[in-house]
C-alpha positions as semicolon CSV with decimal commas, in nm:
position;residue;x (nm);y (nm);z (nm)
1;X;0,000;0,000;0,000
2;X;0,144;0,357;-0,083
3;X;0,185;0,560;0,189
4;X;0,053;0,894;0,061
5;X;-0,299;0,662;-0,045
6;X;-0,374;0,572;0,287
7;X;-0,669;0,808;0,512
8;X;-0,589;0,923;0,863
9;X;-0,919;1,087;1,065
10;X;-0,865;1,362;1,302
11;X;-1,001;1,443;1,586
12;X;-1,272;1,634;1,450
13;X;-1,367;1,307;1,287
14;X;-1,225;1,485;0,892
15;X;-1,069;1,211;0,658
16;X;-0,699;1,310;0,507
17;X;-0,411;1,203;0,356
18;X;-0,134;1,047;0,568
19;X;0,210;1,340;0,536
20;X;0,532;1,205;0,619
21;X;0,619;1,577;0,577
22;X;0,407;1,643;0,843
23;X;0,498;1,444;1,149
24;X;0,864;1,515;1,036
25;X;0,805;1,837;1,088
26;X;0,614;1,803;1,428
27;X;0,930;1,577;1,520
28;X;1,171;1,832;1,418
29;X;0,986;2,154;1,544
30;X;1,071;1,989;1,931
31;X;1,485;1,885;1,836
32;X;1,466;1,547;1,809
33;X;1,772;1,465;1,667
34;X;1,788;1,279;1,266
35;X;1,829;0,945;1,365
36;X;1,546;0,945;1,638
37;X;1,293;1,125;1,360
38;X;1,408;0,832;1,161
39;X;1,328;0,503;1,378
40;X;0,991;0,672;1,475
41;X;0,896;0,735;1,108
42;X;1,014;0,388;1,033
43;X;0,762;0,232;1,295
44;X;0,475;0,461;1,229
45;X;0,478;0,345;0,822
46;X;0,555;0,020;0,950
47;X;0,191;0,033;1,171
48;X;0,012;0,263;0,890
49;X;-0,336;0,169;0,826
50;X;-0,679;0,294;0,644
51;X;-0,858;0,498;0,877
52;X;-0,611;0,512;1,142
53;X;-0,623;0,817;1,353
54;X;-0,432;1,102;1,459
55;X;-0,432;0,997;1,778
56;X;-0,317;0,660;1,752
57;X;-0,002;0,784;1,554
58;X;0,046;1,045;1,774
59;X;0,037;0,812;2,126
60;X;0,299;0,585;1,882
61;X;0,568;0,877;1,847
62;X;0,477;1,001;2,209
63;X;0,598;0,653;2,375
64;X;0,947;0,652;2,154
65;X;0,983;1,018;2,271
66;X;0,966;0,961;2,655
67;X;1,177;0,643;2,637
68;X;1,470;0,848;2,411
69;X;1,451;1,169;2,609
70;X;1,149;1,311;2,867
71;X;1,167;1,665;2,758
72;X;1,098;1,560;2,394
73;X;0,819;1,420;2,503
74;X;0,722;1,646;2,712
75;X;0,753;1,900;2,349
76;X;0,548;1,720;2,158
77;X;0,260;1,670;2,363
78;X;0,213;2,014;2,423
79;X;-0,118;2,027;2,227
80;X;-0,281;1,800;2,457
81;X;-0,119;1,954;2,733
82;X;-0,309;2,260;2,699
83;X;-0,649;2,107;2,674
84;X;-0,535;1,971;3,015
85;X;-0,538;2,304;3,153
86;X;-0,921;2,249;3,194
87;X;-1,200;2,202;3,262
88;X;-1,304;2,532;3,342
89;X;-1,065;2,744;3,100
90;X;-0,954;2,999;3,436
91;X;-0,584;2,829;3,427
92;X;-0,581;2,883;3,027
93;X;-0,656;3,279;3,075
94;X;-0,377;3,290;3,381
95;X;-0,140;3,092;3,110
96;X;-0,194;3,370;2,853
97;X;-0,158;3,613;3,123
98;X;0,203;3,463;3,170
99;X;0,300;3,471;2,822
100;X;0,210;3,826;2,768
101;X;0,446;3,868;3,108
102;X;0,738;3,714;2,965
103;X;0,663;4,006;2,634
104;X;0,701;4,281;2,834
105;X;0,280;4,311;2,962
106;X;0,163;4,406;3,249
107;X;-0,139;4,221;3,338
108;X;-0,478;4,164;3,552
109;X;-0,674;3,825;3,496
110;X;-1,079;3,837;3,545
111;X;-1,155;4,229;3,567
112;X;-1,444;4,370;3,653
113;X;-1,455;4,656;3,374
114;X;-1,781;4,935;3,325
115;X;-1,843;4,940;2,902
116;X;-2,079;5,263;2,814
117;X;-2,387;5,011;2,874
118;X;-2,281;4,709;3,116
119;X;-2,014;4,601;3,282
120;X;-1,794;4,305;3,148
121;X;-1,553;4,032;3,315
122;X;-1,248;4,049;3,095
123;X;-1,049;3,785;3,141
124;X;-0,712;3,956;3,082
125;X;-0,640;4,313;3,109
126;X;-0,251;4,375;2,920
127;X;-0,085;4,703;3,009
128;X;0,212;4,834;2,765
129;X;0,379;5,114;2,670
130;X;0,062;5,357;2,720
131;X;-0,163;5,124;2,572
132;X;-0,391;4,866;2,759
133;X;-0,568;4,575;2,565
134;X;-0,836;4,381;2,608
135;X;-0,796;3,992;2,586
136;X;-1,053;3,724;2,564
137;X;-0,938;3,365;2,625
138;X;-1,210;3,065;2,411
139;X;-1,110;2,750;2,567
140;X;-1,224;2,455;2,465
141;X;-1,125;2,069;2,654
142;X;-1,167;1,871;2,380
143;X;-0,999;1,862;2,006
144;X;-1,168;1,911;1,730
145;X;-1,393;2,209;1,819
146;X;-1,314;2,528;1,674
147;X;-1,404;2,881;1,734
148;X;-1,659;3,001;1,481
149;X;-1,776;3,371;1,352
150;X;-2,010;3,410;1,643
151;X;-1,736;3,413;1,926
152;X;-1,501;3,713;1,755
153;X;-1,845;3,953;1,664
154;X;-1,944;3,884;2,002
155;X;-1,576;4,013;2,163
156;X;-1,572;4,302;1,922
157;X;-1,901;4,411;2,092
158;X;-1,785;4,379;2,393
159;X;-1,473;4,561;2,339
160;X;-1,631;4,838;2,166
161;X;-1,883;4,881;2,468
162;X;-1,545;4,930;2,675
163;X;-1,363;5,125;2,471
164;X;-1,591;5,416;2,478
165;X;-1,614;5,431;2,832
166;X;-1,262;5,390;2,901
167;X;-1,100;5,660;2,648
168;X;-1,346;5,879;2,789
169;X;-1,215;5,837;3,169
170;X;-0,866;6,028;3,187
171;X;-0,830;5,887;3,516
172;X;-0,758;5,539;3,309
173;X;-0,381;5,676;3,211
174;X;-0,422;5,441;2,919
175;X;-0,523;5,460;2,599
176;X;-0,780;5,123;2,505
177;X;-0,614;5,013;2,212
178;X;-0,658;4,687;2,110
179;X;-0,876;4,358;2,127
180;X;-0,748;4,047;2,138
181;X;-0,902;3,632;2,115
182;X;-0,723;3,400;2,200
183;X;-0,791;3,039;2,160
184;X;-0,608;2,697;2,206
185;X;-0,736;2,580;1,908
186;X;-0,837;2,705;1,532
187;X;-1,047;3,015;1,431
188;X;-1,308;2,872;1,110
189;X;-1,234;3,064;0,779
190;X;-1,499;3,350;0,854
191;X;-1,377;3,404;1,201
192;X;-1,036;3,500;1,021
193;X;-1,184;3,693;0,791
194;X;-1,408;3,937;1,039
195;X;-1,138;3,975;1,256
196;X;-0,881;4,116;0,965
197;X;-1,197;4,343;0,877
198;X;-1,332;4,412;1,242
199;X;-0,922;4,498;1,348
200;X;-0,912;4,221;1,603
201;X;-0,603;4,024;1,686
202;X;-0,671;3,671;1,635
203;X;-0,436;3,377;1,822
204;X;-0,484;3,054;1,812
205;X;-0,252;2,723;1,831
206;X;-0,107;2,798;1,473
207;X;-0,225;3,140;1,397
208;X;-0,078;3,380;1,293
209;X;0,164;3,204;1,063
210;X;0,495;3,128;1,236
211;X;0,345;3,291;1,531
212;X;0,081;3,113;1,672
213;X;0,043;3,007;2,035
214;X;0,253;2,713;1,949
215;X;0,525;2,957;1,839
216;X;0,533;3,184;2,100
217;X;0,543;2,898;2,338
218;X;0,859;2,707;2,215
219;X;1,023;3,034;2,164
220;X;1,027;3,168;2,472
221;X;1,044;2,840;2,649
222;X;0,669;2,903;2,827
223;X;0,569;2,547;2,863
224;X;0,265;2,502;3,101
225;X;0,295;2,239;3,363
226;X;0,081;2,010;3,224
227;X;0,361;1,883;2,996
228;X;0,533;1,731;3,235
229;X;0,583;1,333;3,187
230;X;0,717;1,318;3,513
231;X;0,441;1,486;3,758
232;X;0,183;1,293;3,827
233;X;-0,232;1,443;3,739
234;X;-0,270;1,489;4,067
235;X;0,069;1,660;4,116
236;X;-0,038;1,911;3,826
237;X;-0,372;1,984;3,973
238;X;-0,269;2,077;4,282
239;X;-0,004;2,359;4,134
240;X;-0,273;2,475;3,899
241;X;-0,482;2,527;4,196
242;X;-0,209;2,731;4,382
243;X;-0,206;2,953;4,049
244;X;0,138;2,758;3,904
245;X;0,060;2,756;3,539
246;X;0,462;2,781;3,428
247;X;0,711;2,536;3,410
248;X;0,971;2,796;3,473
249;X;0,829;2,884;3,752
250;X;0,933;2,607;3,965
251;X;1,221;2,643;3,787
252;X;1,356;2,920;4,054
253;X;1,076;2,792;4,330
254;X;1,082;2,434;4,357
255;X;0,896;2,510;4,763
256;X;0,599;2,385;4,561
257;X;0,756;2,086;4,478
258;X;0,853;1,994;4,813
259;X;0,493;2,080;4,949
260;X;0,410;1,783;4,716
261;X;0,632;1,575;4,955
262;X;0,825;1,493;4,646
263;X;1,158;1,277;4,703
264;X;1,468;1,432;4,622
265;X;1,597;1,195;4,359
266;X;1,240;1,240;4,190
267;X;1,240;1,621;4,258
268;X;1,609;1,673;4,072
269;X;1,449;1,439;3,768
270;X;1,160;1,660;3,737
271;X;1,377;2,039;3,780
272;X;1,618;1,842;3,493
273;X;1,326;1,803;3,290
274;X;1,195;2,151;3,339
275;X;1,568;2,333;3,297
276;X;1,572;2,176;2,944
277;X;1,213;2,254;2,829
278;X;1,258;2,619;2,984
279;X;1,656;2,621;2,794
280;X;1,745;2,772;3,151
């Protein structure tokens, strides 16, 4: 059977072609080195099947990762990571708060603000250089569901009903500049589209091109904890509960990890595995 014949479904249940390209490139993007991209593209042809899904092929490459190297793995499930930010989305918007930290933001998560006709929660409030914007986190738990029209006309509304109220208050010492949505997974075609026209910034796991959440992520090394192949679910829930959303930031406070009554062997395995996702 040719390999470029054969169907894969994705999570959203859509049939396509199988890339080699592609999971190349998904093993590359994390630095696995040539001869580890090799073996796992070896197996995965080796197991290829019609209708075999994404997920299958994914958990295949995931388990060669973590038994080469931890941190690889830790890379490439990233995706998945972030839906286990969840359930309620509240860890998502304080893990976009920390990006736009580590850009130079200032920022407030879950504000209270008055629009000119009601007030609005915003879930984060970024402060830079004069400006402030306004930033509304979709989350969504589950692949496959993307953010349609509705969600970025709805945010521009809200926005707009802000906006006038606070360029109108001097007392503000910003200027409202800029709306943002942000979600952790895809914007549909006419979501794109309305927010080029409506002058929203859209950000999503691959959008913009090049610099997408994704992107931004592995650039600046802001891995959530949720990566992690080492801490256990429970381990994870309990730092997302004490507002820990960051790798790095056990990376200079590990008090967290010894309020987990973590071992010391186990506790310099996990800090190794954090210093090289973090490149600290």
């Amino acid at each position: 059977m040719e390999i470029d014949t054969i169907d894969i479904i994705k999570s959203s249940g859509e049939k396509v072609k199988f890339s080699l390209d592609k999971l190349k490139l998904s093993l590359k993007r994390i630095g696995t080195d040539e001869h580890t991209v090799n073996q796992i593209v070896d197996t995965v042809k080796d197991e290829l099947y019609q209708g075999i899904s994404t997920k299958e092929i994914y958990n295949r490459a995931f388990a060669m990762l973590k038994k080469k190297k931890s941190y690889w793995a830790s890379k490439y499930k990233l995706k998945k990571a972030i839906y286990e930010l969840g359930p309620t989305g509240f860890p998502f918007e304080n893990f976009i708060s920390a990006i736009l930290k580590y850009s130079g933001y200032k920022t407030e998560v879950g504000t209270i603000l008055q629009g000119h006709c009601v007030k609005h929660e915003i879930d984060v409030l970024a402060h830079k250089n004069g400006n402030t914007t306004i930033v509304e986190c979709k989350f969504h738990n589950e692949q496959g569901l993307n953010c349609n029209v509705k969600i970025p006309l709805y945010i521009n509304s809200r926005y707009n009903d802000v906006k006038t109220h606070w360029n109108s208050n001097p007392k503000n010492g910003t200027k409202l500049t800029n709306g943002w949505v942000v979600t952790n997974t895809r914007f549909t075609e006419d979501a794109l589209q309305y927010g080029k026209c409506a002058n929203l910034y859209l950000l999503s796991w691959d959008y913009p091109k090049n610099n997408g959440l994704k992107d931004r992520i592995d650039r600046l090394g802001l891995y959530p904890i949720t990566v992690s192949t080492l801490l256990t679910n429970r381990e994870k829930q309990f730092l997302l509960s004490r507002d820990v959303v960051l790798c790095r930031e056990l990376v200079g406070d590990a008090f967290y990890l010894d309020h987990l009554g973590i071992s010391e062997t186990r506790k310099a395995r996990i800090l190794k595995e954090i210093k090289m996702l973090c490149h600290t």
